[in-house]
C-alpha positions in Angstrom: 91.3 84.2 70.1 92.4 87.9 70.5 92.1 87.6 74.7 94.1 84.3 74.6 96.8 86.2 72.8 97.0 89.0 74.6 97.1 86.5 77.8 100.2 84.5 76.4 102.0 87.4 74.9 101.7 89.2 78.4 102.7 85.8 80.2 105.6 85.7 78.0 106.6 88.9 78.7 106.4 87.9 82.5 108.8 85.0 81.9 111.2 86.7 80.4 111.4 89.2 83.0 111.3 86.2 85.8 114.2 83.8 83.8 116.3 87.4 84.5 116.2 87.0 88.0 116.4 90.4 89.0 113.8 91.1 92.0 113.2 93.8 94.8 113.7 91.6 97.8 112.9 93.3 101.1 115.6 93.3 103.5 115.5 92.9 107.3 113.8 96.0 109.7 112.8 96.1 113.0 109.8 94.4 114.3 107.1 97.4 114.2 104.3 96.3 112.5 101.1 95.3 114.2 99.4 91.9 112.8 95.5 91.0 113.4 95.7 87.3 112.5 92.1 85.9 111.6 91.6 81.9 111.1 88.2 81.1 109.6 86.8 77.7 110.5 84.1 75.3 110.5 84.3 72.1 112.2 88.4 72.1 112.0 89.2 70.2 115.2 91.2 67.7 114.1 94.0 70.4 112.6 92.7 73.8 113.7 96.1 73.5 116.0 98.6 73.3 112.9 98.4 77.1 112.3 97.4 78.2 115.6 100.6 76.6 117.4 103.2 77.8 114.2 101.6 81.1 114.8 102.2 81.1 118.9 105.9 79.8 118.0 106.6 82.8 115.5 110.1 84.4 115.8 108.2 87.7 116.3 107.3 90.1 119.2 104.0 88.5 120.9 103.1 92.1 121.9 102.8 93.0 117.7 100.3 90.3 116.8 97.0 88.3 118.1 95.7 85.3 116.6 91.8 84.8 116.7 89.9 81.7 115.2 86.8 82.6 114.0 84.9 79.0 114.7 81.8 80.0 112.8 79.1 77.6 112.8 80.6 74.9 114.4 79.1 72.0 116.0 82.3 70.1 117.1 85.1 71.2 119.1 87.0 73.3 116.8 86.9 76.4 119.4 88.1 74.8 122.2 91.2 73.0 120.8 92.2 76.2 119.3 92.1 77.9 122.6 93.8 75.2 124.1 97.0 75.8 121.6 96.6 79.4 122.4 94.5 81.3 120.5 91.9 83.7 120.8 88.0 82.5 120.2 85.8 84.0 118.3 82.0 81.9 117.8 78.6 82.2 116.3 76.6 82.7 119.5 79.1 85.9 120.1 77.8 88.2 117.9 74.0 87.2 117.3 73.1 90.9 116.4 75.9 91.6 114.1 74.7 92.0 110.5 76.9 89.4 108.1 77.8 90.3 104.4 78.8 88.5 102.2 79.2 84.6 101.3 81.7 82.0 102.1 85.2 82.9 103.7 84.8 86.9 103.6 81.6 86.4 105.2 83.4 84.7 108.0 85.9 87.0 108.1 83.7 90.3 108.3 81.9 89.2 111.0 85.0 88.0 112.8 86.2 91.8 112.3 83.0 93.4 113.6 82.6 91.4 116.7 86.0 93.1 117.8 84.8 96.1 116.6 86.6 99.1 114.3 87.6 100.7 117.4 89.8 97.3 118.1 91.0 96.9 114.3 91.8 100.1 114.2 94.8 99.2 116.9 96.6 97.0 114.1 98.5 97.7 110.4 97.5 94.6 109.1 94.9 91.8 108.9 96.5 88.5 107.9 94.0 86.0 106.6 95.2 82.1 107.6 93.3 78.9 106.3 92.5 76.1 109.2 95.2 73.6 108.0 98.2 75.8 107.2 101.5 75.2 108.3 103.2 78.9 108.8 106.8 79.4 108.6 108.1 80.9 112.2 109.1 83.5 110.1 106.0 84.8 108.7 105.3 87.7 110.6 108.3 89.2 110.3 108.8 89.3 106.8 105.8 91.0 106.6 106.8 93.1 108.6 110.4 93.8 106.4 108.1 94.4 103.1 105.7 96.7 105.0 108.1 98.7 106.1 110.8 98.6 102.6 108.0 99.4 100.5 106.0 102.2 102.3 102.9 99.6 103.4 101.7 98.2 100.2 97.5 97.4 100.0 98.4 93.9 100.4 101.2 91.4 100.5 101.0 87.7 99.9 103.5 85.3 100.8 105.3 82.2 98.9 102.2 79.5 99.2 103.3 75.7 99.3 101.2 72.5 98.5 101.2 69.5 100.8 102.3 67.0 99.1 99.2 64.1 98.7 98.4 61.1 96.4 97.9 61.0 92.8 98.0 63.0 89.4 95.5 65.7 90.0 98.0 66.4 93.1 101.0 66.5 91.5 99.7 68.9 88.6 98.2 71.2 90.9 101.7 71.3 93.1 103.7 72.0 89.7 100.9 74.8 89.4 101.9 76.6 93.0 105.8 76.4 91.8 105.3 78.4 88.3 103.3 80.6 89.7 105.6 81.6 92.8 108.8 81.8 90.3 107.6 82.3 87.2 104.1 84.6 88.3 104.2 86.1 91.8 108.1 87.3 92.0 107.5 89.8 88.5 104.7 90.8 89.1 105.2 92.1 92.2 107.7 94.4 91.0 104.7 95.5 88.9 103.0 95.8 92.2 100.7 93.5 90.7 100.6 89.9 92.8 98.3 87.6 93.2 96.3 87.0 96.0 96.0 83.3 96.8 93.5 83.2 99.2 95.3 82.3 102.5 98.9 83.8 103.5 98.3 87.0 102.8 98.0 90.6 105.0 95.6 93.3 103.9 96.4 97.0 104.9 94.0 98.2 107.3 93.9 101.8 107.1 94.7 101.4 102.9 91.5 98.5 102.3 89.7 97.9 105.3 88.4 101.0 106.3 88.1 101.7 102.6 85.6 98.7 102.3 83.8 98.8 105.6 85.5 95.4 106.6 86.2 92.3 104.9 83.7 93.0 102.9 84.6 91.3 99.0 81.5 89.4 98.3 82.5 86.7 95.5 83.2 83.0 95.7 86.7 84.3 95.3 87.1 87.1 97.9 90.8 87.0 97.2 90.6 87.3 93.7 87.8 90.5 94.2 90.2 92.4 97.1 93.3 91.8 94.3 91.6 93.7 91.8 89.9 96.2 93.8 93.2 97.0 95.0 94.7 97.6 91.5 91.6 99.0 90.0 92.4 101.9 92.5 96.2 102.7 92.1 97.1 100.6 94.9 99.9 97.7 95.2 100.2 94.3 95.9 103.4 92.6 96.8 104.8 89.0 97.1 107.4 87.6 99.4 109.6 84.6 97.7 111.3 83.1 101.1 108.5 82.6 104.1 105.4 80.7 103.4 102.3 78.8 104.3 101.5 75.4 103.2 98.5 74.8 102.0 96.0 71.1 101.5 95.8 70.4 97.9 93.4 68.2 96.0 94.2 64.5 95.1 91.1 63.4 93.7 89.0 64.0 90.6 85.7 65.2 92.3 87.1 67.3 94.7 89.6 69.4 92.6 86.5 69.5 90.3 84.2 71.3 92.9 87.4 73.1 93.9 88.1 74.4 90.5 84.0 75.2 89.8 83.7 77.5 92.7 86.9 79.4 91.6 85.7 79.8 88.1 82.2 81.0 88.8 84.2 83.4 91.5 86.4 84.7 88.9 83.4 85.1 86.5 81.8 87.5 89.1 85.2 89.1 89.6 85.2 89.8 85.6 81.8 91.1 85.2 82.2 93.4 88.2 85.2 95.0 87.4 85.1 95.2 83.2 82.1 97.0 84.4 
């Protein structure tokens, strides 16, 4: 009973300071940061081009960024349609020597990062983390960029994340969940330097995290919620930013926003033993 007070008398707290209105909104620099843009995916063909082809149509310098699709495991066309649209290919078969860590997404994303290499990594400020359904706002990139540079490269920044909009009560609550969370979550505490990560839409300092961690290398269910806390747990910051986005697939039925929710709890339960440890 003591934790669930503390919980709501801190979210309340939050509120308050949200219903105020008063946030530190990044304002507009010149494109200078270098993105690293990985896409995990297994047998996405039929909309692996949605984020590839929003992230070739970005209102940002093509020389600052490249996209790769990591098309681990596949056994349909998911690499080919996403070099088609334009992206970079990264497969299985390509790096059958490279030790993986890890389970799920970061495992994915860890060996994506050492087929290229920490020489090649090395060459970007950020790695941005995109899911294979997203829709990306064209501009993205370079509102990354603007908090990046305002506030002196934070560990991470995550941006607004939308639902699609589906069928159904267990679609509708979870949609209503996204919107208090961006207003009435994300935009105070990242004045706290304290946002959440959300698990896709978000950029990861390279030099800050990366080389910290040897990779992508945040071995829960819920790699987004680990790197979050890692981050704070060593002084660092995470920020949010309230006016680009990504949209996001959402759960409409029972069983699958209960196997959805499952896997983020026992995540989070690793997360919690870890780091009260």
């Amino acid at each position: 009973i003591s934790m669930i007070m503390v919980y709501m008398i801190y979210y309340s707290i939050i509120a308050i300071k949200a219903y105020q209105g008063k946030f530190k909104i990044a304002t507009h620099h010149k494109a200078r940061t270098k993105f690293l843009i990985l896409i995990p995916a297994v047998n996405e063909e039929n909309v692996i081009d949605i984020p590839v082809k929003d992230l070739v149509n970005q209102r940002y310098p093509k020389k600052l960024y490249d996209t790769y699709v990591i098309a681990d495991h596949c056994t349909d066309r998911t690499a080919e349609v996403a070099k088609l649209n334009g992206a970079n290919i990264i497969t299985t078969a390509m790096g059958k020597n490279i030790k993986r860590h890890g389970v799920g997404k970061s495992n994915t994303l860890d060996y994506g990062l050492h087929y290229l290499g920490k020489d090649k990594w090395n060459t970007y400020n950020y790695v941005i983390v995109i899911d294979s359904d997203n829709n990306v706002a064209d501009n993205f990139l370079q509102r990354l960029n603007d908090y990046a540079q305002e506030f002196n490269n934070p560990e991470a920044i995550q941006v607004h994340l939308d639902s699609k909009q589906g069928h159904g009560f267990i679609n509708k609550g979870l949609n209503m969940s996204f919107i208090r969370s961006n207003y009435f979550q994300q935009l105070p505490e990242s004045d706290l330097g304290c946002a959440s990560l959300l698990g896709t839409g978000f950029a990861t300092s390279i030099p800050k995290v990366i080389n910290q961690v040897g990779g992508f290398r945040f071995h829960t269910l819920t790699e987004d919620a680990y790197e979050e806390l890692w981050i704070i747990s060593n002084g660092g910051n995470v920020k949010f930013i309230p006016d680009t986005y990504v949209v996001n697939e959402n759960y409409s039925k029972i069983k699958q926003a209960s196997r959805g929710m499952t896997r983020w709890s026992k995540g989070c339960v690793q997360c919690c033993l870890y780091f009260l440890n």
